[in-house]
C-alpha positions as CSV (number, residue, x, y, z in Angstrom):
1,X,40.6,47.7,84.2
2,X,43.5,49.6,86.1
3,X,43.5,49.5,89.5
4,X,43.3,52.7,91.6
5,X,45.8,53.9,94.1
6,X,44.7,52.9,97.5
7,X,45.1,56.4,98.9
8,X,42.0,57.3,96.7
9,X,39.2,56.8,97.8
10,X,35.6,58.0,98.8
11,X,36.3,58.9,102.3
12,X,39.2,60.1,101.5
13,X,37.7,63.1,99.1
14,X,35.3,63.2,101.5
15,X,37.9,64.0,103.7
16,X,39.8,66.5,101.4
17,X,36.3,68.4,100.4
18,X,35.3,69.1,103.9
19,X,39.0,70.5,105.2
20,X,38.9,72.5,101.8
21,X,35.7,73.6,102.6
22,X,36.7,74.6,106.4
23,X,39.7,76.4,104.8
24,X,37.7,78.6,102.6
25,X,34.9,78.9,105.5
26,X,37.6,80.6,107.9
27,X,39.1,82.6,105.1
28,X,35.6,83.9,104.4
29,X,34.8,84.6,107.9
30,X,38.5,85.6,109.9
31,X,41.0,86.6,106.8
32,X,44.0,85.0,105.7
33,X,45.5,84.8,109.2
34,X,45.2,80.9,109.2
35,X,48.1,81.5,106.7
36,X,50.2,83.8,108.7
37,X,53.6,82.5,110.1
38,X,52.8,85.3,112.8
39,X,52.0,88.7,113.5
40,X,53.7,91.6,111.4
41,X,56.1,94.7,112.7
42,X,53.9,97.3,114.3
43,X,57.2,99.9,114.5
44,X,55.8,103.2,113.0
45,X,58.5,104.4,110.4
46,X,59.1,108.1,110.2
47,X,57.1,108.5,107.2
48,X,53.9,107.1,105.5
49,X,54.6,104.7,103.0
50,X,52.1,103.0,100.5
51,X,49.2,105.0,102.7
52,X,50.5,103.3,106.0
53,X,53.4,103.7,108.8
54,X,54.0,100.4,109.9
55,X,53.7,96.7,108.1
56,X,51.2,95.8,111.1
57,X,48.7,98.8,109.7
58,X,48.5,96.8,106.4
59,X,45.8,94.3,108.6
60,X,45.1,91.0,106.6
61,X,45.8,92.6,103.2
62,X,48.3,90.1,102.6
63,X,48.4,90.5,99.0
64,X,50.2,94.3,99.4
65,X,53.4,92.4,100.2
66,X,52.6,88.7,98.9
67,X,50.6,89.3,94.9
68,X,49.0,86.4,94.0
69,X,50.8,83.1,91.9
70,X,49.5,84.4,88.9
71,X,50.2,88.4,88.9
72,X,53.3,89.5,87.6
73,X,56.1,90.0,89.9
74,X,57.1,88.9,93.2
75,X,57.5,90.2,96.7
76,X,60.5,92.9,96.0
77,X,58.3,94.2,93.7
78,X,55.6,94.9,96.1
79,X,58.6,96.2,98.5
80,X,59.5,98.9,96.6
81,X,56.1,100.1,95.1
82,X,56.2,101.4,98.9
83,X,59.8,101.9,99.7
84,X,60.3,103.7,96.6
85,X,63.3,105.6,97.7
86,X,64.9,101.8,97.5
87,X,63.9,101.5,94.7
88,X,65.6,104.0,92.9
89,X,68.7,102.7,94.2
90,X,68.4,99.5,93.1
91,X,67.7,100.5,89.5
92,X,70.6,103.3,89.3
93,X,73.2,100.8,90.8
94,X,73.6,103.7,93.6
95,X,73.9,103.9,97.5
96,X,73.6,100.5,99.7
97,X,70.6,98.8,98.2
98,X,72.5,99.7,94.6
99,X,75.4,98.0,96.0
100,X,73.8,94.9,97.3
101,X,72.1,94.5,94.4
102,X,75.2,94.6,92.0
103,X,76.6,91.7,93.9
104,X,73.4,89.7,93.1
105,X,72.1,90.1,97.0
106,X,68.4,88.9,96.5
107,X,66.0,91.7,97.5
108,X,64.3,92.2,100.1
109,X,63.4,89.4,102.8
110,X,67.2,88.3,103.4
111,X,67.9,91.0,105.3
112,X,64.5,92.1,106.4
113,X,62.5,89.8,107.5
114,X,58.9,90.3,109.0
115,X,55.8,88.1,111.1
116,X,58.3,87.7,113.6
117,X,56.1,90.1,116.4
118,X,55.3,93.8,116.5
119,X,58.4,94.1,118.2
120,X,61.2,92.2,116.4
121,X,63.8,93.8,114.1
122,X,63.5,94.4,110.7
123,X,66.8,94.1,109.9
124,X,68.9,91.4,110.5
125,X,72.2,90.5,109.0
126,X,73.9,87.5,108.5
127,X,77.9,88.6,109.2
128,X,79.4,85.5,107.7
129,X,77.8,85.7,104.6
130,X,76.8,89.0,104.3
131,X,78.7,90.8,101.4
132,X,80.1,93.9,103.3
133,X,82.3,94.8,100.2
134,X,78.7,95.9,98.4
135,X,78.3,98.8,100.6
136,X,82.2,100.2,99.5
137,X,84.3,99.0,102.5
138,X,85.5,95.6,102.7
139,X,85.7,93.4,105.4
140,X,88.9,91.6,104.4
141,X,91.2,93.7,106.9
142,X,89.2,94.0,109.9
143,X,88.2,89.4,109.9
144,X,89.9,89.6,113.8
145,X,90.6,93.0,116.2
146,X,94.8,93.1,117.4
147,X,93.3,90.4,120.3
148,X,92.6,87.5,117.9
149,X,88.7,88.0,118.7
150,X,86.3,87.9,115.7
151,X,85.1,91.4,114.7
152,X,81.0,91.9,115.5
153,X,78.9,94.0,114.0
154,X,78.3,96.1,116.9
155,X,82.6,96.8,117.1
156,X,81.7,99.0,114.1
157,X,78.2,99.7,114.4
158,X,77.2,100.1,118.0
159,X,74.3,102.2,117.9
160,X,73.2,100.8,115.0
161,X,73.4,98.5,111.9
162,X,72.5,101.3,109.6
163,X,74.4,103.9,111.1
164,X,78.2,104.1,111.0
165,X,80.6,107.1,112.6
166,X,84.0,107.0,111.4
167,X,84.8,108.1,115.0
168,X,85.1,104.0,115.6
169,X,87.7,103.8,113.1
170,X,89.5,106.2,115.0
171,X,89.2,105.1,118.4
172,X,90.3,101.8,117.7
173,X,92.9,102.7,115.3
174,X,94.5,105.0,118.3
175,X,94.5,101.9,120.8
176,X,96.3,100.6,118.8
177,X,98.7,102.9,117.7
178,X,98.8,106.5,119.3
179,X,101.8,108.1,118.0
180,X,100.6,106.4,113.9
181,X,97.4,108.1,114.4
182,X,98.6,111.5,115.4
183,X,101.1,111.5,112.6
184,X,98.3,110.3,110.4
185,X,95.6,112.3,111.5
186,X,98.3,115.5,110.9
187,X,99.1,114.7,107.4
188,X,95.7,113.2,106.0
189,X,92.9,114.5,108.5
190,X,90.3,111.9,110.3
191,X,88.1,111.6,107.1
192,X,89.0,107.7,106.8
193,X,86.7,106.4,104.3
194,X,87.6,109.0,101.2
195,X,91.0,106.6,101.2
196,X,90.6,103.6,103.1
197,X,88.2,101.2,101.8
198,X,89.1,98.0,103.6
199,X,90.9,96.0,101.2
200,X,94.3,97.0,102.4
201,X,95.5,98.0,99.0
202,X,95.6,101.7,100.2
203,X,97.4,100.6,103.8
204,X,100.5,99.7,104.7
205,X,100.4,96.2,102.2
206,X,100.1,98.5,99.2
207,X,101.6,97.3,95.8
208,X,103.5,100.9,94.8
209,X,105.1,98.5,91.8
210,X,101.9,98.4,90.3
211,X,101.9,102.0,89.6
212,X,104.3,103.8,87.1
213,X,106.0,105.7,89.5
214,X,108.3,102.9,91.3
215,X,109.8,103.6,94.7
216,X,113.0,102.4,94.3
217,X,116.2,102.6,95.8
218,X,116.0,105.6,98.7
219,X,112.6,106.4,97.4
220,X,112.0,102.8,98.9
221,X,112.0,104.5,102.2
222,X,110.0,107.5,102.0
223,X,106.8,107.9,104.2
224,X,103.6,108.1,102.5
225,X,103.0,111.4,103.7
226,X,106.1,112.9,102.1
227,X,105.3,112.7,98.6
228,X,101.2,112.5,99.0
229,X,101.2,116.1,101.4
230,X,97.9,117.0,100.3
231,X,95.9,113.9,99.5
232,X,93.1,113.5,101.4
233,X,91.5,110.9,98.9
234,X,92.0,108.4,96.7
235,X,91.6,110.3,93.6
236,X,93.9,113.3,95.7
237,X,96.4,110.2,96.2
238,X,96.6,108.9,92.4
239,X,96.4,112.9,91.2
240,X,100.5,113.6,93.1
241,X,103.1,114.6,90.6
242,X,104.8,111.6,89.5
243,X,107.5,113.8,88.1
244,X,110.8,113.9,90.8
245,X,110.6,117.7,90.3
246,X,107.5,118.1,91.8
247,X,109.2,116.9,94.8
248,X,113.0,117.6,94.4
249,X,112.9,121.6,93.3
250,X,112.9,122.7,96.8
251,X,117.1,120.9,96.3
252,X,117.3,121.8,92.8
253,X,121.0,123.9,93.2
254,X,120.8,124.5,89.5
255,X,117.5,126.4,90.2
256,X,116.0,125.4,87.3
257,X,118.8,125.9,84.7
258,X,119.0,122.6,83.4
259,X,115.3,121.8,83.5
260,X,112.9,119.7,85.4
261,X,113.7,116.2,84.4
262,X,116.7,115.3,87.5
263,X,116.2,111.7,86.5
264,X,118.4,112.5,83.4
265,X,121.4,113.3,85.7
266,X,120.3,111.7,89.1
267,X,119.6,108.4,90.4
268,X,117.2,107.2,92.6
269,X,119.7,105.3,94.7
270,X,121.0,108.6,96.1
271,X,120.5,112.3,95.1
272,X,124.5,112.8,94.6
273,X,124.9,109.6,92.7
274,X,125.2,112.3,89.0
275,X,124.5,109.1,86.4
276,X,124.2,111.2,83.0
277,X,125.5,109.8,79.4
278,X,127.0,112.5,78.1
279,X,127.7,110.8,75.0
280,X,126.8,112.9,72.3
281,X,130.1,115.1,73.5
282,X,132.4,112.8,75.4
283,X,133.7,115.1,78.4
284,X,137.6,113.0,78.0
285,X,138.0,114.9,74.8
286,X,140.5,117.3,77.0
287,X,143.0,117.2,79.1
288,X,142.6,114.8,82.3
289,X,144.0,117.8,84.5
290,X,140.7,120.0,83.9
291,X,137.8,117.7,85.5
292,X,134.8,120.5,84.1
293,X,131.7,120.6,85.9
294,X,128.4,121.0,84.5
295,X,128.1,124.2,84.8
296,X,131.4,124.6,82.9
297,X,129.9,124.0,80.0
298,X,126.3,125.0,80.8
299,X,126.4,127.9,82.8
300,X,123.2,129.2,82.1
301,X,120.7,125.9,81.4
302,X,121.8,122.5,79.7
303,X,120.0,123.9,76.7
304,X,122.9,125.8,75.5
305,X,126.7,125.3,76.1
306,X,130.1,127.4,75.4
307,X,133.7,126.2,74.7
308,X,135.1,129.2,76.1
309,X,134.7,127.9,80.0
310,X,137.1,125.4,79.3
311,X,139.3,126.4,76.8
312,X,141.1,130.0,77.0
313,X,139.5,131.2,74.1
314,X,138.0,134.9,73.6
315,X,136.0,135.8,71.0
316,X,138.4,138.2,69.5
317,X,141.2,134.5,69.0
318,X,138.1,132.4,67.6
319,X,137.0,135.7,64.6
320,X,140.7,135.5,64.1
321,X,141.0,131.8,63.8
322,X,138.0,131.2,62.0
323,X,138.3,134.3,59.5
324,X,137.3,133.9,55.6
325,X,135.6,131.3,56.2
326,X,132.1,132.3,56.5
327,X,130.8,130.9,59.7
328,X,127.8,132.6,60.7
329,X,127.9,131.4,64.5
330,X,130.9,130.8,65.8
331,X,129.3,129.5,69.1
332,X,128.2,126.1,67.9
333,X,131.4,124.7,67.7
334,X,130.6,121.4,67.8
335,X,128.9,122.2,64.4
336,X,132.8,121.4,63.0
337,X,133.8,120.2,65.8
338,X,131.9,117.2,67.2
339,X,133.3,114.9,69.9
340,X,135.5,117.8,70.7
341,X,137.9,116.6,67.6
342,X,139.8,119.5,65.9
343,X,139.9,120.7,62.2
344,X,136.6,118.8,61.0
345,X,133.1,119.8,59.4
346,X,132.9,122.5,56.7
């Protein structure tokens, strides 16, 4: 015959049957309270949610926050049958609680925890592990202030954990650096969020090489401001004219006449620094004594040219020169004449 644990015997179900008994005899008689880690927020909200104002209105009905083992769901579901407005966030991805819920924050007890007294908060953050980058602005520029002390969540939020005035940003930004944030506030307004969203990447550590338009050689040097005039986001930012005209036609002396693409002519190193291959009509095919400027040859746009700029031709030598054989426009010379070489082509 096996032997029975000693822990079983017939006191002990004795035992268990009369505390089991008590236990149902309380429940019967005073509610579930015996279960209650302690009594429930009695703030009233601004609204009446789920037919009450405040968690402590719900009395013992512990099962509107807690369904039983065997019901379907769990407690979040019972949060936002009432908070519905959540709710919606969490299933379009949208606003804080969409955020949150993205990076796989567990819903909703974390952050809001109750039985704590009619009194005690019913939000409560955890700042070291709390995922600040959910809610759109990262934390990963502002881990210490310019004094080497931790940030708090009251630096940023000082009335409030759910409130937030970009004001702060400002005030704290102009500490420390008055003369930046005038210049700043000038150029791009005091909207900070729209641009900044704490990662640094649109500050003063960000990667321009990872964008096609390079800053290079004096471009290197230019303040933000001067290209980006009137960004004031960061769709307005990526939207500037990546194009050097969009910038450089105000010192465009060609005034347009040989088209909008200065890169073909001018190097980013320096705006006089004239780098274009004129290859496809070597400009040594002269005389050394005549240097000829590009308007020489171009004096009305780089998309058409004349010979008689530099040579002393005149129309009446070139009909002379050229007559009998049939040339229907004695303008393209380098039709016969490529490179600037005589007596070739047809």
């Amino acid at each position: 015959m096996k032997k029975r644990p000693g822990f079983v015997s017939a006191t002990g179900i004795a035992a268990a049957g009369i505390l089991l008994a008590g236990v149902l005899a309380w429940t019967l008689l005073a509610g579930p309270g015996l279960f209650s880690p302690g009594p429930l927020n009695a703030q009233a909200g601004q609204d009446e949610r789920g037919g009450v104002t405040s968690h402590a209105a719900l009395g013992r009905d512990c099962g509107a926050c807690h369904p039983a083992p065997w019901n379907a769901g769990g407690m979040a579901d019972a949060c936002v049958a009432c908070h519905t407005g959540i709710g919606s966030e969490i299933r379009s991805g949208t606003g804080l609680h969409g955020g949150l819920s993205r990076a796989g924050v567990p819903a909703c007890d974390p952050c809001h925890p109750d039985h704590r007294g009619p009194d005690a908060a019913l939000t409560e953050l955890d700042p070291a592990g709390f995922p600040h980058g959910a809610t759109g602005y990262s934390l990963r520029t502002h881990r210490e202030m310019d004094s080497g002390k931790p940030f708090t969540c009251a630096d940023c939020h000082p009335a409030s954990i759910l409130t937030f005035k970009q004001a702060v940003c400002v005030r704290c930004h102009r500490d420390l650096d008055a003369a930046f944030m005038d210049r700043h506030e000038t150029t791009y307004g005091r909207d900070c969020l729209p641009c900044h969203d704490g990662t640094g990447r649109d500050g003063a550590d960000f990667d321009h090489s990872a964008v096609p338009f390079k800053l290079t050689g004096a471009h290197a040097k230019v303040a933000c401001g001067d290209c980006h005039t009137a960004a004031r986001s960061r769709d307005g930012i990526a939207r500037t004219p990546q194009d050097c005209y969009a910038c450089h036609a105000a010192d465009d002396e060609h005034d347009g006449a040989y088209g909008k693409r200065c890169e073909d002519c001018h190097s980013a190193e320096a705006w006089d620094q004239v780098t274009f291959d004129h290859e496809v009509f070597p400009l040594d095919h002269g005389s050394e004594e005549r240097k000829a400027s590009c308007e020489t040859c171009h004096p009305a746009s780089t998309g058409s040219y004349t010979c008689y700029g530099c040579h002393e031709h005149t129309e009446a030598n070139v009909l002379g020169e050229h007559e009998g054989q049939g040339l229907a426009e004695l303008a393209a010379c380098i039709r016969c004449h490529p490179g600037g070489r005589e007596a070739e082509g047809d």
